[in-house]
N, C-alpha and C positions, 0 to 999 in steps of 0.2 A: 451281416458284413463279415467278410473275411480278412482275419489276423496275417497281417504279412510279416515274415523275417528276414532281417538285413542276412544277406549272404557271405557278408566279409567275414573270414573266420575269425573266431574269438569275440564278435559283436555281438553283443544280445538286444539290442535295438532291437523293437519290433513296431511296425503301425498298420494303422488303420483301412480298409476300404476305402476309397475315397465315391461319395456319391454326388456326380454331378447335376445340379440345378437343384438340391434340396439342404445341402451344407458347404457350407466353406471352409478351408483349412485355417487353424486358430481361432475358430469362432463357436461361441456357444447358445446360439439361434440360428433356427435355419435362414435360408434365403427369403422365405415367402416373408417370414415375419422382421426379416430387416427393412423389407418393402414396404410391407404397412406401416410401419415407424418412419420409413423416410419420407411416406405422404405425408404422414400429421407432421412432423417437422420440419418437412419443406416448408409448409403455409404457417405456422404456428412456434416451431424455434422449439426453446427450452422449458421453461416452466410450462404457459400454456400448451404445449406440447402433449408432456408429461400428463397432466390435469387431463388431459382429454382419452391418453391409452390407457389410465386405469378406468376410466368409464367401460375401454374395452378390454379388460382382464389382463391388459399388459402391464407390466411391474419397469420400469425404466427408472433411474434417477438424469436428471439434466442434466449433468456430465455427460453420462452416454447417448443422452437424445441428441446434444449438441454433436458428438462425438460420428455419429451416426450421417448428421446433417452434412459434417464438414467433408465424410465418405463417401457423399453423392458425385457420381462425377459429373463432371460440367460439360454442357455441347460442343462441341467444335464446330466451328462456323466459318463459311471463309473469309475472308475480308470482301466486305461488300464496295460495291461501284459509286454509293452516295450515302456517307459518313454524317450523323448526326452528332454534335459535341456541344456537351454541355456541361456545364460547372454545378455541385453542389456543397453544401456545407457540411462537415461531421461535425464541428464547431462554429458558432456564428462570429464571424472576423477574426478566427483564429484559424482553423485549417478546414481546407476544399479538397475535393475529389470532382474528378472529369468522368463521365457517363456516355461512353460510345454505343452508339444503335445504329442498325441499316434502319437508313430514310426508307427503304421500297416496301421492306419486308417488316418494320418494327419493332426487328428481337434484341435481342444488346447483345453486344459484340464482344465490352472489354469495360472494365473500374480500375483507373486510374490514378495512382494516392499523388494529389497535389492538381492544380490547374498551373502552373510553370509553363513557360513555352518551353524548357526542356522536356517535360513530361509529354506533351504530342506528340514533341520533336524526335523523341525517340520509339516511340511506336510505330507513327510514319514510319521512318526508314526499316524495321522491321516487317511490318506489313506493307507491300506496295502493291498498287492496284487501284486505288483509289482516286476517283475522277471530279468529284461533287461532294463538296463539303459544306453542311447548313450548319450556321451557330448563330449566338447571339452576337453584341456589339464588341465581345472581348477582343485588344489588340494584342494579348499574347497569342490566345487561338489563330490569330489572324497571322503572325508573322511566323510561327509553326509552318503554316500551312504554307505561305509563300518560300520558306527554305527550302523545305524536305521537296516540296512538286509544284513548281511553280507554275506549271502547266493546268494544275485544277483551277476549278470554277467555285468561288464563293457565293456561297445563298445565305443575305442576312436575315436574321427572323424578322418577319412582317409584323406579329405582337409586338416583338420590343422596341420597332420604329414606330408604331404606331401609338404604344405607352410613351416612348418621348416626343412626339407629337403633342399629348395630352398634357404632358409636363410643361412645353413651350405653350400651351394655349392658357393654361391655368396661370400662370405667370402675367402673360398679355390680358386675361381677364381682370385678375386681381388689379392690374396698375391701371385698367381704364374702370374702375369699380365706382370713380365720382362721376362717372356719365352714367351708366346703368344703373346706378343704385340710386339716384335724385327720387325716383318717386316709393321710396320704401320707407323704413325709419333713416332722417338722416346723418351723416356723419358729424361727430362730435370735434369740430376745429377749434374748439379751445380747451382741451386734454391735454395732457403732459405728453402725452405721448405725440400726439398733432403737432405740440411747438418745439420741441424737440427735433421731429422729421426736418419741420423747416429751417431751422435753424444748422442743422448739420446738412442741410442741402446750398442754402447759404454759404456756410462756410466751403465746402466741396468744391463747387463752382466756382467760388473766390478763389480760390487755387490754381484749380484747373485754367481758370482764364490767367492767371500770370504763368505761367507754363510750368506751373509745378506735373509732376508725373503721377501716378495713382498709386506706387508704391508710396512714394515720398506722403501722398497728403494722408494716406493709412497711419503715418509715422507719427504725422505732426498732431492728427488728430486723434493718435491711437485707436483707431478701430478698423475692420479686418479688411481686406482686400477685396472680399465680396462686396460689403458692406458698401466701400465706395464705388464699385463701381455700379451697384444700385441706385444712389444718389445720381452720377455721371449720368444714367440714362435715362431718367425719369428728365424732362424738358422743361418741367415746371413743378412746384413743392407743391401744389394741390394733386400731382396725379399719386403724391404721397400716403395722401390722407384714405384710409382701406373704410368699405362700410363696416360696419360692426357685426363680427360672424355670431348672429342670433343662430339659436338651432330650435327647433320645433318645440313647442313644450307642452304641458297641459292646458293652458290659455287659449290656443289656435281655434280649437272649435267653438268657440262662445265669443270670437271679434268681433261677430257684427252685433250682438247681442248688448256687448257694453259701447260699441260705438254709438248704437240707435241711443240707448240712454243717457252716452252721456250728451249727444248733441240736441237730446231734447231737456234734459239739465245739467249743465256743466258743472255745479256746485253738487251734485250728488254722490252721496260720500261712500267710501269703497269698500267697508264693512256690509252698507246695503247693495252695493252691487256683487258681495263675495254671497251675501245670505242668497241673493238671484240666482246668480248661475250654481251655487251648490243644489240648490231645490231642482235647476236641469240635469244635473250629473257630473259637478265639475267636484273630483278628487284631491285637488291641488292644495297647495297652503296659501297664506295668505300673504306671505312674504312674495311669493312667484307672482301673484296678481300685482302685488306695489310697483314690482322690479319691471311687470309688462306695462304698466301705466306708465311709468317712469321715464322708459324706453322712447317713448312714443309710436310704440305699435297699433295701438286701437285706432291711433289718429292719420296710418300710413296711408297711402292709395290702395297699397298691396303687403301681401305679408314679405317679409322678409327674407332676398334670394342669396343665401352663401356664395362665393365664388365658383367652390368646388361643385355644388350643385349645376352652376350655369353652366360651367363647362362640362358637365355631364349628359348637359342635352343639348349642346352643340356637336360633344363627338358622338352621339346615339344617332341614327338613324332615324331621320324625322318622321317612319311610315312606321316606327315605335311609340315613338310620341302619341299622349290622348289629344285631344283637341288645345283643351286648355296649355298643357304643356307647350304645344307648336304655339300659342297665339302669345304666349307667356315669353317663350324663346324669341318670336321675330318682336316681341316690341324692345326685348332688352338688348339685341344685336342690332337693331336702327338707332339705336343712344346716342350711338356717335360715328360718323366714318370708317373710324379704326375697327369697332366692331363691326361692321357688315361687311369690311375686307376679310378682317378673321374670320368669319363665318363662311366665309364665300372661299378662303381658301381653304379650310378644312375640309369643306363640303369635296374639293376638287381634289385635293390630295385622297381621301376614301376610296375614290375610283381608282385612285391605281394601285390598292391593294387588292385586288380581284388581277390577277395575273395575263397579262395581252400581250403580243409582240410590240406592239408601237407604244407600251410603256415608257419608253428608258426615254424617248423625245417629248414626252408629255411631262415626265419627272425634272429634265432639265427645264422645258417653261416654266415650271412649278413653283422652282427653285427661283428663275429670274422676278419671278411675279412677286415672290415672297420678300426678296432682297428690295425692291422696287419699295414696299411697303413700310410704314414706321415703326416697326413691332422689332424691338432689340432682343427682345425675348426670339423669338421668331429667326431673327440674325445668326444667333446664338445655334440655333435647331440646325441650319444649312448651312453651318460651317462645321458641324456635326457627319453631317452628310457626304461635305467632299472629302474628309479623310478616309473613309470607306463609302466611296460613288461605284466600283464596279460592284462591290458585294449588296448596294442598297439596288442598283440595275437588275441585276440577276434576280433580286424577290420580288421584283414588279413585273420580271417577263418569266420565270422559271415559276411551276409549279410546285417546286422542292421548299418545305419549311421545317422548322424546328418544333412539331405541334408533339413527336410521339419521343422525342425526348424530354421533353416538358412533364410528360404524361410516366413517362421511367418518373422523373424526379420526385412525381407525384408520391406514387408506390413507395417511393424510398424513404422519403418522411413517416412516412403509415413502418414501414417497417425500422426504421431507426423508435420511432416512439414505443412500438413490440418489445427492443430489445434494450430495452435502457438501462445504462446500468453494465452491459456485458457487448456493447457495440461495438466490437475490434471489427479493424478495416479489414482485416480475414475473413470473418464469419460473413462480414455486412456484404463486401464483393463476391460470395459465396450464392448468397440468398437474391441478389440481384440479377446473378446472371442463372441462375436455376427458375425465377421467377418466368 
């Protein structure tokens, strides 16, 4: 390389050749090995970074790796035609960040510090262009979106309607649970808990029938607002009473075993039937054996179906289901009425998550059919509905969803848990949108 001299008389300033694509000015690595360093610390950040370029003879400390990283430049993107937004945590119920992605293409667009409707708010109007916006249920996003362009088209996520679906069905299971659950172990109505319900439903209702208001009887009765109007809906203090959420234990495989024996002696005592089933392979204690005797689960029809469970394979797909499962499901969804309405509507509302144009008239019978039906739970869902109806329309006839920002979110958990400890919303909206 040749020495150059400054020409100004009296300067003695001299520099360097400059060689382009192998050195950079101020810098004491070439280019090629700034590059290699920016891949390991694109995917890997600072320590593990580091950790991984002295494997390959590179010497860096984490300051410079990081330093390196923050010197990647970022793509320039244009603003796309159908906008993905979504909210994340850096803190859980302390502070969020919004996640912009093109729906068509799936790259991210833009990291946002804050979910605020002034933080869309002002982006919108920076970037315009924007035709098709997919989010979830949030009404800040929502009303962002109706200032800056009122003219776009909202696409609700189909997951998060269909997760409040499951929300409203698990609710309407749980309060019809003394129809379905009669033939399992049965529920315990003289618990403190059981005369307690009734008795504060009692008094609710004594209320409410003299025209007290649901604040006031919270007041009198001091308890919360939810609280009453739980009681208000329930129509009778038995649909109070929950089966008892057994959960699977080590007993389950050996029911029939102590059922057979005890129906052929009742009086046979549980020590000889713990020494039995240990000789089959039972691991358990013997405390768990008293507490399943106790229960009366040996003596059930059937084992014992959680709420959460039932409603798991009401919203599954029945051509999921094993046999048992489906013959298990349609006996506990003919219990009562209410159940094989809830069934029957879930089943119908599914179908219109698959995207059609004659959706949006199917969604509104949907809705009448639901309203029609006794499920307050259910009520609760489709008044949900009509506060956001064009945006819940649009995910039943548009094929635009919220699945590849979901899928950002993903990554970004994986890479906040990488960088713990040193996760500045610089570095973190750095690595996001380089990803």
């Amino acid at each position: 390389m040749r020495r150059l001299v400054c020409p100004t008389r009296g300067c003695r300033q001299t520099f360097r050749e400059q060689l382009p694509g192998v050195l950079e000015r101020y810098q004491r690595r070439t280019a090629r090995l700034t590059r290699q360093i920016g891949v390991v610390v694109r995917e890997l950040a600072g320590r593990a970074g580091v950790r991984v370029l002295s494997a390959l003879a590179v010497r860096v400390s984490r300051h410079a790796a990081l330093r390196v990283l923050l010197g990647l430049p970022l793509p320039r993107r244009p603003v796309p035609r159908v906008l993905g937004v979504d909210d994340f945590a850096l803190k859980r119920r302390c502070r969020y960040a919004t996640v912009l992605i093109d729906v068509e293409t799936r790259q991210r667009v833009d990291v946002l510090p804050g979910r605020r409707v002034e933080v869309l708010e002002s982006w919108l109007r920076e970037h315009p262009g924007v035709e098709v916006v997919t989010r979830d249920g949030s009404a800040a996003y929502a009303e962002a979106v109706r200032w800056v362009i009122p003219d776009a088209v909202q696409v609700g996520d189909r997951w998060h309607i269909w997760s409040n679906v499951g929300q409203a069905v698990l609710k309407e299971v749980t309060a019809h649970s003394s129809c379905w659950g009669k033939s399992g172990p049965p529920p315990r109505e003289d618990s403190r808990r059981a005369v307690t319900a009734r008795q504060r439903w009692q008094q609710v209702h004594h209320l409410l029938g003299n025209g007290v208001g649901l604040l006031e009887c919270g007041r009198r009765l001091g308890i919360a607002i939810n609280t009453v109007k739980k009681y208000a809906r329930a129509s009778q203090p038995e649909r109070l009473v929950r089966v008892p959420a057994y959960r699977p234990t080590l007993v389950d495989p050996y029911r029939d075993h102590l059922r057979r024996r005890r129906d052929a002696d009742p009086a046979v005592p549980v020590l000889r039937l713990l020494a039995e089933i240990r000789a089959l392979g039972y691991a358990g204690s013997q405390n768990l054996l008293y507490r399943y005797i106790t229960d009366g689960r040996v003596e059930a029809d059937r084992l014992a179906v959680s709420p959460r469970r039932l409603t798991s394979m009401i919203l599954t797909r029945p051509t999921t289901l094993s046999n048992d499962q489906q013959r298990l499901c349609y006996e506990l969804t003919t219990a009562c009425p209410e159940m094989t309405v809830l069934a029957g509507l879930v089943r119908s509302f599914a179908v219109l998550l698959t995207p059609a144009a004659g959706n949006a008239d199917l969604l509104d019978d949907w809705i009448i059919r639901a309203r029609t039906a006794g499920m307050p739970h259910l009520h609760a869902f489709t008044r949900g509905l009509d506060f956001d109806r064009d945006a819940v329309q649009a995910a039943v006839t548009l094929a635009f969803h919220n699945g590849g920002t979901e899928g950002v979110n993903t990554k970004t958990k994986r890479i906040m848990r990488q960088m713990h400890g040193r996760a500045g919303f610089a570095l973190l909206r750095h690595r996001i949108l380089l990803g």
